[in-house]
C-alpha positions in Angstrom: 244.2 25.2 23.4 244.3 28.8 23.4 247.8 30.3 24.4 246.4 33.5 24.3 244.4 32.3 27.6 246.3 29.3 28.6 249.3 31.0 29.0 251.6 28.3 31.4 250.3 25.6 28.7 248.2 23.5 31.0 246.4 21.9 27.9 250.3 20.0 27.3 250.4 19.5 31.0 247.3 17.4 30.5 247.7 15.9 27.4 250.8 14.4 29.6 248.5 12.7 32.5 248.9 9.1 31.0 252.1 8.9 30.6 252.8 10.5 34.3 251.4 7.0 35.6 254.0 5.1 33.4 257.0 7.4 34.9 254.9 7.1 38.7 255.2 3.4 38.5 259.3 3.9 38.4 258.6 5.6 42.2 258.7 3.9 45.3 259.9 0.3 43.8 262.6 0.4 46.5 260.9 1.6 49.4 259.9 -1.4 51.8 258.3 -1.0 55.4 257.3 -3.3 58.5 254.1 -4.8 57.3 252.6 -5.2 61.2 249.7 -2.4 59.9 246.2 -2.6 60.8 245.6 0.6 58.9 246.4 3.3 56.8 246.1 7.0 57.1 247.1 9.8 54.8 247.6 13.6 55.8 247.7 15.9 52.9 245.4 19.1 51.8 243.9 20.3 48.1 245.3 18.8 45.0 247.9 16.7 47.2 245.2 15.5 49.7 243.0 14.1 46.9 245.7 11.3 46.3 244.4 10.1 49.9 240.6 10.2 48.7 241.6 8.5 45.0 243.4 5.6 47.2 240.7 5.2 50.0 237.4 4.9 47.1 240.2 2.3 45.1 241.0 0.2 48.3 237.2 0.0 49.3 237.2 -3.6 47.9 240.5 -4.4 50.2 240.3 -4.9 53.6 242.3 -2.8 55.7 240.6 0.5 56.4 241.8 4.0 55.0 241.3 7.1 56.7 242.1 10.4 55.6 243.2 14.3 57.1 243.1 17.5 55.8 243.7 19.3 59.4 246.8 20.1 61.9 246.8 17.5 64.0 246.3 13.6 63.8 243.5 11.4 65.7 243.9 9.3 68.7 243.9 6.4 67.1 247.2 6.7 65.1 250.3 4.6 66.1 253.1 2.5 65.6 250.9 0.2 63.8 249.5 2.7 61.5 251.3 3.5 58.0 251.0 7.3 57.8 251.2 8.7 54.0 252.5 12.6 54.1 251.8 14.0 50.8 252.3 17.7 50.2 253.6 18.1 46.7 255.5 21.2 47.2 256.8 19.9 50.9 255.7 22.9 52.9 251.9 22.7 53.0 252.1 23.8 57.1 249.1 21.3 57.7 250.8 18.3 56.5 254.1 19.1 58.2 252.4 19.8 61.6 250.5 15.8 61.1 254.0 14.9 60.1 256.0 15.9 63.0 253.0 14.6 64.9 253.4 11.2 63.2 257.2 11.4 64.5 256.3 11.4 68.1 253.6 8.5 67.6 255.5 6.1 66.1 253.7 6.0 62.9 255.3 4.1 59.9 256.0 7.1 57.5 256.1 7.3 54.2 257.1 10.9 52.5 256.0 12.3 49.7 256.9 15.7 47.4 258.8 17.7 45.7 260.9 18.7 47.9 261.0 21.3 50.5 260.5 20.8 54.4 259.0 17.6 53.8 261.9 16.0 52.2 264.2 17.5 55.2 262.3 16.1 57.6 262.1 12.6 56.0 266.1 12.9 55.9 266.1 14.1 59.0 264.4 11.5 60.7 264.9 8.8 58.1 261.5 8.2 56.6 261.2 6.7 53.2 260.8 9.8 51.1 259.6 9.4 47.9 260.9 12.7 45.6 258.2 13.5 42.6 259.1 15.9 39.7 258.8 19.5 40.2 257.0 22.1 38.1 253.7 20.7 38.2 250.5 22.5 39.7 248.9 20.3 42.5 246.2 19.2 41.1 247.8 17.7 38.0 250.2 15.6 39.8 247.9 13.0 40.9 250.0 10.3 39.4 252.9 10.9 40.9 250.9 11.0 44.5 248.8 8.4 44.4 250.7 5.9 42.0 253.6 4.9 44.8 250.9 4.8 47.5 250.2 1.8 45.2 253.7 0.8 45.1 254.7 0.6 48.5 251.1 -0.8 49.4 251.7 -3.9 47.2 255.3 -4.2 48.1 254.1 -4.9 51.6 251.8 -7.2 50.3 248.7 -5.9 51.1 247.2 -5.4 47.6 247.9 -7.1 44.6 250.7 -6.3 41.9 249.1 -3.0 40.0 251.1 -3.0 36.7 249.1 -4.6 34.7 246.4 -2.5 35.8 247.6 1.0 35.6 249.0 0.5 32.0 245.3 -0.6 30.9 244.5 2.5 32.6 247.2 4.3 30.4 245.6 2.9 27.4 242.4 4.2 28.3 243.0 7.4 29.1 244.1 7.9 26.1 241.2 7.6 24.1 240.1 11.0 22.3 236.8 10.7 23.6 237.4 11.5 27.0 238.7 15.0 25.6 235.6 15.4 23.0 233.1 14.7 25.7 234.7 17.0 27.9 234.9 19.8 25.6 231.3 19.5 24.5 230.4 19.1 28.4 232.4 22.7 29.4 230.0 24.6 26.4 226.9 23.3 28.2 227.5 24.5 31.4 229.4 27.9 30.8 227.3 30.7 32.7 225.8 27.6 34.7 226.9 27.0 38.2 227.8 22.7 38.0 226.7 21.0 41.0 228.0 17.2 40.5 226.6 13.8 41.9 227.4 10.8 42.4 227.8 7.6 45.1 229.7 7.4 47.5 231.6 4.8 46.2 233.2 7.2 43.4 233.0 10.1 45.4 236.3 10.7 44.6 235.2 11.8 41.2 232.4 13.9 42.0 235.1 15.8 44.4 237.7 16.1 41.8 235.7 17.6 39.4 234.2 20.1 42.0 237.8 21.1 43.1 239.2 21.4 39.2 236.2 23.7 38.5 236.6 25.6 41.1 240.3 26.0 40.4 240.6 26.1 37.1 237.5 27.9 36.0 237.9 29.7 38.8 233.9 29.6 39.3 231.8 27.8 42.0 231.1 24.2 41.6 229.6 22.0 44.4 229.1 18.2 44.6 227.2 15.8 47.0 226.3 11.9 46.9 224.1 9.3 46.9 221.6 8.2 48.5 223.0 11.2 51.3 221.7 13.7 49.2 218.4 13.0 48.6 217.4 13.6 51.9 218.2 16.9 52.1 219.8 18.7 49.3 216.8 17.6 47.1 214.6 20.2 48.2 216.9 23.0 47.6 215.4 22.6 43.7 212.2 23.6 45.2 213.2 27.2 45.6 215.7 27.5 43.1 218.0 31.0 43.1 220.8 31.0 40.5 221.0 29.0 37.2 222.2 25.4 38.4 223.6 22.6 35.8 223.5 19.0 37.2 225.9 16.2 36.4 225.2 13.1 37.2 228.2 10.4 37.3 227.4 6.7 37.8 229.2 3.7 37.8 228.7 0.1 36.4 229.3 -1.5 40.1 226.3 1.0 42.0 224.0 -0.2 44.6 220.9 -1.3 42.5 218.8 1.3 44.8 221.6 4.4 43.9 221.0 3.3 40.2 217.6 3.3 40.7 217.8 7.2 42.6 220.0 8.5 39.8 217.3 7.6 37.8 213.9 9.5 39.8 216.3 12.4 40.7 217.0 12.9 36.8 213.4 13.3 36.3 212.9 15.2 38.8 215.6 17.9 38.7 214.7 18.0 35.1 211.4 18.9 35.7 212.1 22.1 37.8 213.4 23.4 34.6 217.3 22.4 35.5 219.6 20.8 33.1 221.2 17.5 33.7 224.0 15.4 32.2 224.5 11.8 33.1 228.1 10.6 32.7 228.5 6.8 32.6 232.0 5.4 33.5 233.2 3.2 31.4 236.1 0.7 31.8 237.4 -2.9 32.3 238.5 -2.4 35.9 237.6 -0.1 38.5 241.1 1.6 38.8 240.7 2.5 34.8 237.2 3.9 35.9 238.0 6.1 38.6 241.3 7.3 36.4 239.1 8.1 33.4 236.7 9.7 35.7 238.9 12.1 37.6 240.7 13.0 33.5 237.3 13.7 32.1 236.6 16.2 34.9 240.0 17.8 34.6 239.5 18.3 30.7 235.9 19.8 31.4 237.5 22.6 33.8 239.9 23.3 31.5 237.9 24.0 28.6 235.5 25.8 31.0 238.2 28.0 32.0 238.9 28.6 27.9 234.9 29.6 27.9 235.4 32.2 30.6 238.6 33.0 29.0 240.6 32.4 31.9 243.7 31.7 32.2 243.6 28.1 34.1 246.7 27.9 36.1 247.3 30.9 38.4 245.8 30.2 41.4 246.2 33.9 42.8 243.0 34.3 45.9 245.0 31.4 47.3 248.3 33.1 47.4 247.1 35.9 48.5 245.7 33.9 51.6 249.3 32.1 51.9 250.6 35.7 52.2 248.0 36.5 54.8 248.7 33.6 56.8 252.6 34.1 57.5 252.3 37.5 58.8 
């Protein structure tokens, strides 16, 4: 941690991840809803959205069916028997406020969640559970405090299991200095690299994450794609290669036998046209501890990439420049 570079001190903000799920856990205990819901849908865009595609790869093994939004306006097939998730972590993200208000006049079940702002108005306004989070965080750390009472109020209606026991296993894992060693070492390998990260589908959550901290952090492009998708077309762009690529392969314990068996063929043969490659393997008891140690191993790696480039990690300045574009 450099605060020559790291001048907001996002290295603390970090270091503080675990222990945001143990204060998350305190939000939302109250907040109980009609439980006539045949499925869930989340609105939300960037850092806050990514709470909706975290809970969506996590319920894959329940059976009510997530769908997620990052646009203006909501699909036909919301209504009253839908519970609607607003998430915008500052409150005023205009997407999310726009699905909001649409939520209103469809009689979605609504559940709030920010920082404040417009969003917690409204939710007053209308009286919507509103769950407030602390403020001062960037978007993209606060994934505890997003995603943690989705959990909540989902297993307060019943429809998953009690998570406690769970997320603090998850808190203990995190924890574990390897995650930021690995990371580290990971963010020297690909400096002056551009990262392109794979995995399935099923984590794709991950894969995401990392691209989206990269690109935020490090302030440098970073794509991702996913298995088996990929390999049908993206494969042949190593054919013809221009730019200096890095690939990062992330699999998990619970993959289809035939994705295990692709991650395999594709290592040997991105390797041979002269491209790097990393596999990550992630490791843990549950799946929630997986995916959690997953998306913190990713957020470490941008941040010491940013460190590399000497960039300062936090400012996010091309997109406030496009806010201040936008509201002329």
């Amino acid at each position: 941690m450099d605060p020559q570079i790291d001048k907001s001190d996002m290295g603390k903000v970090l270091a503080e991840f675990p222990e945001m799920i143990r204060d998350a856990m305190e939000l939302a205990r109250d907040i109980n809803i009609e439980d006539d819901i045949e499925n869930i849908f989340i609105c939300g865009m960037g850092g806050s959205a990514f709470s909706g595609d975290l809970l969506k790869c996590y319920l894959q093994n329940f059976k009510i069916p997530v769908f997620i939004n990052k646009n203006y306006s909501l699909p036909k097939y919301v209504n009253s028997k839908t519970l609607l998730f607003a998430v915008s972590y500052s409150g005023n993200t205009e997407e999310t406020i726009s699905q909001y208000r649409e939520g209103i006049r469809r009689k979605a079940k609504i559940v709030s969640i920010s920082s404040g702002g417009k969003l917690k108005e409204l939710a007053a306004m209308n009286k919507n559970p509103h769950v407030l989070v602390p403020k001062g965080i960037q978007p993209r750390l606060s994934t505890p405090f997003l995603f943690v009472p989705m959990l909540t109020v989902l297993q307060n209606i019943k429809l998953i299991p009690n998570q406690k026991k769970l997320l603090l296993d998850s808190i203990d894992a995190l924890e574990n200095p390897i995650i930021k060693d690995r990371a580290q070492e990971l963010a020297s390998k690909i400096k002056n690299k551009i990262p392109i990260i794979y995995s399935s589908d099923r984590i794709y959550c991950i894969a995401e994450k990392w691209k989206c901290d990269i690109n935020e952090n490090a302030k440098t492009p970073a794509f991702y794609n996913l298995f088996p998708e990929f390999n049908h077309n993206e494969i042949n762009g190593y054919v013809n290669l221009v730019g200096t690529y890095f690939a990062i392969l992330i699999r998990d314990l619970d993959d289809h036998e035939r994705v295990k068996k692709r991650i395999g063929i594709i290592k040997k043969l991105i390797l041979s046209k002269g491209v790097e490659v990393t596999e990550i393997a992630i490791t843990g008891n549950s799946y929630l501890i997986r995916l959690l140690s997953g998306i913190y191993m990713g957020l470490w790696v941008s941040y010491h990439l940013a460190l590399e480039y000497n960039v300062d990690p936090t400012p996010v300045e091309i997109i406030e420049d496009l806010k201040k574009e936008l509201a002329r």
